[in-house]
Structures are given as C-alpha cells and as structure tokens.
C-alpha positions in Angstrom: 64.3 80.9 117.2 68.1 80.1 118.6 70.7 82.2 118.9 72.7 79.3 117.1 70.3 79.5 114.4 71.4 82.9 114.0 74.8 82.3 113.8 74.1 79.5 111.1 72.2 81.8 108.5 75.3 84.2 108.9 77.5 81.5 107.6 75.8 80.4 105.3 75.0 84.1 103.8 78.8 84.4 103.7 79.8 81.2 102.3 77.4 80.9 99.8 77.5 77.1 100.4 76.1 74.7 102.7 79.1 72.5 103.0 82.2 75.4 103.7 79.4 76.5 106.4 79.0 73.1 107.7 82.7 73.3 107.5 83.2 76.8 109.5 80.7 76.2 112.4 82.2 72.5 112.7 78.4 70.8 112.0 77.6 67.9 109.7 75.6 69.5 106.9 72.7 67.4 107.5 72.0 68.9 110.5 72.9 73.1 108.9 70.3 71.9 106.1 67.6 70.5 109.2 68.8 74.1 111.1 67.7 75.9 108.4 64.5 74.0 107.2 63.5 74.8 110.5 63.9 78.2 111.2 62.4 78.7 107.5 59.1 77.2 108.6 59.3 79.1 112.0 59.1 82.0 110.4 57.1 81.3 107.6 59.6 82.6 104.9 62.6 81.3 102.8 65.8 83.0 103.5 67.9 80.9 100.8 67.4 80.5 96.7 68.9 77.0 96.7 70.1 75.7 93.2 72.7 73.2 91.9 75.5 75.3 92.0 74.7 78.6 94.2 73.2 79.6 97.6 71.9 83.0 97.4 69.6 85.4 99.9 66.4 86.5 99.0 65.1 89.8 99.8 63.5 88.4 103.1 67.2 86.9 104.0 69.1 89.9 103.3 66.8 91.5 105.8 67.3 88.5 108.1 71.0 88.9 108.1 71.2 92.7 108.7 69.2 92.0 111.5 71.2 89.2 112.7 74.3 90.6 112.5 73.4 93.7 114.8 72.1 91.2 117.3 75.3 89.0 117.3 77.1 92.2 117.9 75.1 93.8 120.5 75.6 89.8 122.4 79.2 90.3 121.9 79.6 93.7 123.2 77.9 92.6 126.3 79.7 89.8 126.8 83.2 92.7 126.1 81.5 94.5 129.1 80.5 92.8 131.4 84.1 91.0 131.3 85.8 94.5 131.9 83.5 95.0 134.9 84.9 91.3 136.2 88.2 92.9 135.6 88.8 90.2 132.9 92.0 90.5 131.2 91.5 87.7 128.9 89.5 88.5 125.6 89.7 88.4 121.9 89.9 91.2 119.6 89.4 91.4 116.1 91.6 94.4 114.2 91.2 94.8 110.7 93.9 96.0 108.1 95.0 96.9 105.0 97.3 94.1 103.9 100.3 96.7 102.7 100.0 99.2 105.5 99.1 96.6 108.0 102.6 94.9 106.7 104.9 97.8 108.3 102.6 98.6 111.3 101.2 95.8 112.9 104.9 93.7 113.2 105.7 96.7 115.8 102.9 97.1 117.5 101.6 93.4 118.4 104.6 92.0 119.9 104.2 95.0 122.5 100.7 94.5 122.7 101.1 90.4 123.2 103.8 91.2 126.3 101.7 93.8 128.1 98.4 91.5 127.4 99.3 87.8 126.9 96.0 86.9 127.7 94.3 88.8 124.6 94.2 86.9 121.3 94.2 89.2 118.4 92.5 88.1 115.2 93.7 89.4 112.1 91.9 90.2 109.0 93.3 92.0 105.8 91.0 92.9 103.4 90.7 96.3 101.0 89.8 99.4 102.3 85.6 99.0 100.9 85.7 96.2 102.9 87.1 96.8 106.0 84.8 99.4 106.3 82.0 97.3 105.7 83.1 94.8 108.4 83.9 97.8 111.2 80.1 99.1 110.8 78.8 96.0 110.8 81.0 95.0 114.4 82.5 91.9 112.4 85.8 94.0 113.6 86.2 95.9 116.7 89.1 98.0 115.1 90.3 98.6 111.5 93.8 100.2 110.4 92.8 102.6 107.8 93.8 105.5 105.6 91.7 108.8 105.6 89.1 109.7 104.1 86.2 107.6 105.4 83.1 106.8 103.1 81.1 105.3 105.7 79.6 107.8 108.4 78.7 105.2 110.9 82.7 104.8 111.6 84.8 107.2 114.0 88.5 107.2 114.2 91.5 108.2 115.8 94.7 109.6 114.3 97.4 107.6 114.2 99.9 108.5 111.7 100.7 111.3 109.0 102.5 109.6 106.4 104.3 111.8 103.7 103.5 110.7 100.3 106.1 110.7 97.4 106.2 109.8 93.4 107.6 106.5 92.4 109.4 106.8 88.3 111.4 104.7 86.6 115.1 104.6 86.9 115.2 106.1 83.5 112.9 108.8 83.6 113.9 112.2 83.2 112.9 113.6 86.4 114.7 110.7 88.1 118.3 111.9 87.2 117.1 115.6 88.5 115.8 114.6 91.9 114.2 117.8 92.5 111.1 117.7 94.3 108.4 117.1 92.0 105.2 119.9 91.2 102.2 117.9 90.8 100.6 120.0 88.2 103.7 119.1 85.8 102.5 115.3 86.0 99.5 115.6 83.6 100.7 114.2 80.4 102.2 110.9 82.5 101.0 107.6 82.3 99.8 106.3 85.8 99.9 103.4 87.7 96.7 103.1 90.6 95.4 100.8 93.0 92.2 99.6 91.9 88.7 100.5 93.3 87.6 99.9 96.7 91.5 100.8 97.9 91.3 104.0 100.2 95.0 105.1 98.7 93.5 104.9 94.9 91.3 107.9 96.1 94.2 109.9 97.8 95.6 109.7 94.2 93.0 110.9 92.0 92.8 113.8 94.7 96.5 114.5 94.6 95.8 115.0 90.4 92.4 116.7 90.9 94.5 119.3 93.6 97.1 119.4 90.3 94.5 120.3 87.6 94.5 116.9 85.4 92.7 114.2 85.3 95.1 111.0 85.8 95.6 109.2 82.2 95.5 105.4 83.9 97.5 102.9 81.9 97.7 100.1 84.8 95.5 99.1 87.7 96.6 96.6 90.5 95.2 95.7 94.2 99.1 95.3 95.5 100.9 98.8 95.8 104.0 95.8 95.3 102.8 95.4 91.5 102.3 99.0 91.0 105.9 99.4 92.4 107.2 96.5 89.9 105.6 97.8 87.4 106.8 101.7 87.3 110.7 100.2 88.2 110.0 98.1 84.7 109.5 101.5 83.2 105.2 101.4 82.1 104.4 104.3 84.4 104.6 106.6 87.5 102.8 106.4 90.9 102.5 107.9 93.7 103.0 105.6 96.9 103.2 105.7 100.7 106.6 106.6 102.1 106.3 104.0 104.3 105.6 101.4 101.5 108.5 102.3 99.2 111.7 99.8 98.8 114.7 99.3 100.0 117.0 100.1 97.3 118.6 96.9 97.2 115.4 95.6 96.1 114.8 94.2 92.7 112.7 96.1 90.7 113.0 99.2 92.6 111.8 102.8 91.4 113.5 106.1 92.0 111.8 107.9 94.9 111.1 111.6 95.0 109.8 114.1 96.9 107.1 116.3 96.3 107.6 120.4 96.5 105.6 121.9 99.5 102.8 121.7 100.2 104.2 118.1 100.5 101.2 115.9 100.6 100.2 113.0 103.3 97.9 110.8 104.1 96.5 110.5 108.0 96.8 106.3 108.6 93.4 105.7 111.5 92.1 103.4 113.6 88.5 102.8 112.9 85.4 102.2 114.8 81.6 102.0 114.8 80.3 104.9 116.1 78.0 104.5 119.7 79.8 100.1 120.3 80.9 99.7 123.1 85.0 100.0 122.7 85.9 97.0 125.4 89.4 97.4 127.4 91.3 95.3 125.3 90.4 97.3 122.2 91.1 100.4 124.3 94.5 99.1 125.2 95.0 98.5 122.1 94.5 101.8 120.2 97.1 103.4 123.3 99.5 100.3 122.2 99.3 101.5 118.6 99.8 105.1 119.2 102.5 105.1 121.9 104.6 102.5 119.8 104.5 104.1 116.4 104.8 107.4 117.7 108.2 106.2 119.3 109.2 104.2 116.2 108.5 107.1 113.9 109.9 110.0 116.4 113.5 107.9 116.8 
C-alpha cells in the first residue's frame, strides 16, 4: 500500500467520480482506475460500488477512508512540526469559516496576518457550521471560525468575540416605529425567518425563543442570513440576526434594527480545533493575529 494510494481513495470518496478526481490530483483517469484496481486486490476488498452514473463507498471503504484520513493528518502534523523545529516560517494553513461571519472578520484579520507572515499561504474554505465541524475533527482544517455552541466534542476552542444579537422587523411593523428594546417572550405569535439546519446561528435562535417560552412559528428558511434579511425588509417575517451582520441603512432592502431589553443576548464567535493535533506555529500565530486585531477593531 502507498501513501499516494491513500490520497487517491480520499478523492475519489469525496468526488464521487473518477474523472473530477482524476481532475483534482492532476492524474489521467486511466491510471486513478489502475490505482485503485490495485490497492482493491491488495487488500482483498472493494472499496467502490461503481455504476453508470455514481461512485459510492461500501461499508469496507467507509472504513478505509476514516482510517485514511487520520493517517494523512497525523503525516501532515508531523510534517507542521518538524518544520517549527527547523524554525520554518513558510507553511500553509487551512482556516475554515462561516461564509457570513467569515465576510466581516477575516478582511481584517488576513491582511495583518499576510504582512507579519508573507511566507504562510492561507487556504480558505467556507462551508456551514455541520460542516466545518466535520472537517476540523477530521484535520481537513487546522482552524475553523465558528459560533458557540459546539456539537462535536472532539473540537476545543478559543473565545474570540461576544457579538450582541438584535431583531431584524420590517420597516412597517409596529414595534419598528417604537424602537424600544424588544422582550423576547412578546415575540410568540410572529412569524419567523431562520437559517436552515446545519447553521450554528439557526440553533442560537430556537434557544433565544425556547429562553422566551414559545416555540418559533417558522414561515421561511434560508442558508444566507442576506435572504433572511431581504426577506423580513420585504415585510414576510422577523429575525433575529448578528449585530455584526446587519445592513447599512443605505442598503436596499434593509430591516429596522432593534435592541433587545437586558439580559441582552450574544453569541461567543470561536476559533476551533481538534482536540490533542498538534496546533503548528503558523496556526498559533494565527489565532494571536485574530484576537489582537479584532479585539482592537471592536475596542476603537
């Protein structure tokens, strides 16, 4: 067995097709298919269903590629460690991030990051918050910006910020002409506007109502806190939404923001990581990056 081979079956397993593989690992998909074949008969078992119009694992690839995974990720961490011992500035670090979030936050923090390490590449991938986690545990990121609270145990994390949370309404609605902060318990006959599953900030929400005594009557699910915003300024519900995420007001389509009435409620925004992998200088650097520059940004 090759450490290539390895690496193959992994991209295959995520592709789900032999020619986007072939593709990815930059391979004519002769030889992926000849790759395969022979790690198959190697180890005596078929990791692939093949048919017409799918690739799918069976039960002894699934178990393949769990195991492969943690062994392309232990090889990477050495490789993280042993360059930190050779005093190795150079590197590549893969951060995760919510696409919204990630929107407001990383365009502060990376061009700091890129002028203290030049040498670092930083790979980006947005994805939702079921995800992300997914990919942190697995090592297929070193870091992931998320929101709190965690599903995963596997993951640590690290403060980073406590965002305030406020109610987006229409510009019609009643309570937007008061602009009193709002009592959440008086929200239970409104129509809603959530994220859909697998969002961390969806949770937060059905919380917020939970902590109110109602269950949430949903009328509209998105996976963009954007559309949910559109769609309360056209008037077909309220939401509650990040304070950092909320319009300018010379936006089109804009709701009326309010405040809540104390206890005001927040979310804690973290940076993520596998619990026991080895956190290489450049992903250490990093976190410090992210907390000295937001904690100036949102101090000034």
């Amino acid at each position: 067995m090759e450490f290539r081979q390895l690496q193959y079956v992994l991209q295959i397993a995520q592709e789900k097709n032999f020619s986007r593989a072939a593709e990815k690992l930059h391979i004519a998909q002769p030889s992926l298919s000849q790759q395969l074949s022979k790690l198959e008969k190697e180890i005596g078992v078929l990791l692939f269903r093949r048919t017409t119009n799918s690739v799918e694992l069976t039960h002894a690839g699934d178990v393949f590629v769990n195991k492969a995974q943690h062994i392309l990720d232990s090889v990477e961490q050495l490789k993280q460690e042993l360059d930190d011992l050779a005093h190795m500035r150079k590197g590549k670090l893969v951060v995760g991030s919510l696409p919204m979030t990630g929107s407001h936050v990383l365009p502060l923090v990376l061009p700091v990051f890129a002028k203290l390490y030049p040498e670092i590449e930083v790979m980006l991938v947005e994805d939702s918050s079921a995800r992300l986690e997914q990919f942190t545990a697995s090592g297929q990121t070193d870091l992931s910006l998320l929101s709190l609270p965690l599903v995963d145990p596997s993951l640590s994390w690290e403060p980073i910020i406590e965002e305030e949370i406020c109610l987006a309404v229409p510009p019609g609605h009643p309570l937007a002409s008061k602009g009193a902060p709002v009592e959440i318990a008086n929200l239970s006959a409104e129509p809603f506007i959530v994220l859909k599953k697998g969002q961390g900030f969806r949770q937060i929400a059905f919380e917020l109502c939970s902590k109110g005594g109602f269950e949430p009557r949903i009328v509209f699910e998105s996976v963009n806190i954007e559309t949910v915003q559109s769609l309360v300024a056209a008037g077909m519900g309220i939401a509650f939404v990040p304070k950092m995420v909320a319009r300018a007001k010379w936006s089109e389509l804009t709701p009326v923001y309010l405040p809540f009435a104390a206890p005001i409620p927040s979310r804690t925004l973290v940076i993520a990581s596998r619990k026991g992998r080895y956190l290489s200088k450049a992903a250490e650097a990093f976190i410090s990056t992210m907390k000295t520059t937001l904690e100036e940004h949102y101090d000034s």
